[in-house]
N, C-alpha and C positions, 0 to 999 in steps of 0.2 A: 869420794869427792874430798879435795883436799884443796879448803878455803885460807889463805893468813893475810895477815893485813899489816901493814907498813907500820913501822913505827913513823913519828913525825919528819921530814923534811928527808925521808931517805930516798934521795935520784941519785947523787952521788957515791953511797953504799951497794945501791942497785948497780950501777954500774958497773962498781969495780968488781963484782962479786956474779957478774950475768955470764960470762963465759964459761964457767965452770956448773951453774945453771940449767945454762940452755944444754950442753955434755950430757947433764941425769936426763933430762926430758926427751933429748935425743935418741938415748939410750932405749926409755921407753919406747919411742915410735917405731924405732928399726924391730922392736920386739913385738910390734901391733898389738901395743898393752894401752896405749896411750890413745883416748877420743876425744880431747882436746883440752887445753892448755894455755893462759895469756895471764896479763897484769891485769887489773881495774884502775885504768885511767881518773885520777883527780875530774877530770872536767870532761866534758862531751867530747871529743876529738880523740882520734888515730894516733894524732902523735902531741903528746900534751906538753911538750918541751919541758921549759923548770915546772909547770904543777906538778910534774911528777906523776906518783902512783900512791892508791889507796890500798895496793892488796895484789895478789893473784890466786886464781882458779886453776885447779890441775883434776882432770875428771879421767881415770884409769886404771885400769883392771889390776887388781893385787890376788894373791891366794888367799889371804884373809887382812882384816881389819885391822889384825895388830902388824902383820907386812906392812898394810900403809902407812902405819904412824908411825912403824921405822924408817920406814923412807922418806917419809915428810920430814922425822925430826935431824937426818944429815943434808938437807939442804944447804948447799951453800948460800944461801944468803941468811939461815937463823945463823949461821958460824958469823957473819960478816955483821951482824946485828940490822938485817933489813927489816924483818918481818917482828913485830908486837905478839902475835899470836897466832896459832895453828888450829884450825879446827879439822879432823879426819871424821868424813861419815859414810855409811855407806852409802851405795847407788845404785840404783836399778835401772838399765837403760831399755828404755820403751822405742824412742823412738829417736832417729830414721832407723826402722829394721832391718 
């Protein structure tokens, strides 16, 4: 599980820096390593326009713990200065089986 959280007023960091993003996490899914994946929306809504984002969630399978947190730490958006902070933990998936 691999949680980071925005630095302040980053949509337009997010931006410029999501195509390159979405490429690793795509990567993940063709590899059916990847259970799922998104931002944490500033406000209740789908599409938060300028509030932005608080964070994303990335939940998927590594060979170990320290794979993840290399993976986590060439994100392009810590390159791009999106994200404040990275947290990597593990995860055990229970459920849908």
């Amino acid at each position: 599980m691999i949680h980071s959280t925005d630095v302040e007023n980053s949509l337009e960091l997010r931006k410029a820096a999501r195509p390159a993003h979405l490429e690793r996490l795509s990567k993940l899914d063709a590899q059916n390593r990847l259970f799922t994946a998104g931002p944490l929306p500033a406000v209740d809504s789908d599409d938060p326009q300028e509030a932005g984002f608080t964070g994303s969630l990335v939940v998927a399978e590594f060979d170990s713990l320290e794979a993840a947190r290399e993976w986590a730490a060439a994100d392009p958006y810590i390159a791009a200065g999106v994200y404040e902070n990275t947290v990597v933990k593990p995860f055990k998936k229970v459920f849908p089986a």
